[in-house]
N, C-alpha and C positions, 0 to 999 in steps of 0.2 A: 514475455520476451518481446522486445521490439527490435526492428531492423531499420536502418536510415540508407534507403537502398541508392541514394546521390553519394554516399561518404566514400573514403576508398574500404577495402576489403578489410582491412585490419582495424578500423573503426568503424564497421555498421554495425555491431549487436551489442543489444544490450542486455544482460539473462541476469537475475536476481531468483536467487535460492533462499528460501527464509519461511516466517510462515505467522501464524500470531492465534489471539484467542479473545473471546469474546462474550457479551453476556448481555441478555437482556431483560430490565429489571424497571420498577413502577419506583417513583417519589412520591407519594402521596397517591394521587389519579394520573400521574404523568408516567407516560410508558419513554423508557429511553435505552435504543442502543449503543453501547460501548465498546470497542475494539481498541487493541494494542496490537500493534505488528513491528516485524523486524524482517529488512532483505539483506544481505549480503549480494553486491553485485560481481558474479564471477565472472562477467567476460563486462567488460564496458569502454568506450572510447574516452581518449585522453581528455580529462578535465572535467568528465562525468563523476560523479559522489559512489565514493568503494559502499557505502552503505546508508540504508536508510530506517529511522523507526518513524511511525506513524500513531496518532491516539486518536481518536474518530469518538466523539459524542455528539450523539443525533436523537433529538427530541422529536418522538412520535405521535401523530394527530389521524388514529386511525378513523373510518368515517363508521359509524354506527346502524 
């Protein structure tokens, strides 16, 4: 949740209901985390996005 506490009353919040899933897995010797997500924004100010997906691939270089 965010609030833009300058906006008027009826445009400060922003609340996104959603949720996602994730897995983390090796290519060869390369470790990498993966995520898919999905919000639905149930309150949001005008001209804000009703919904967002997200894909997240991050290659991990843990130190030994």
């Amino acid at each position: 949740m965010t609030a833009n506490w300058d906006a008027d009353s009826n445009q400060r919040w922003t609340i996104p209901l959603g949720g996602g899933v994730g897995r983390l897995f090796k290519i060869g010797n390369q470790a990498i985390n993966s995520r898919l997500e999905y919000y639905y924004n149930v309150e949001r100010p005008d001209g804000a996005a009703k919904q967002l997906v997200t894909f997240t691939w991050q290659f991990l270089f843990p130190k030994k």
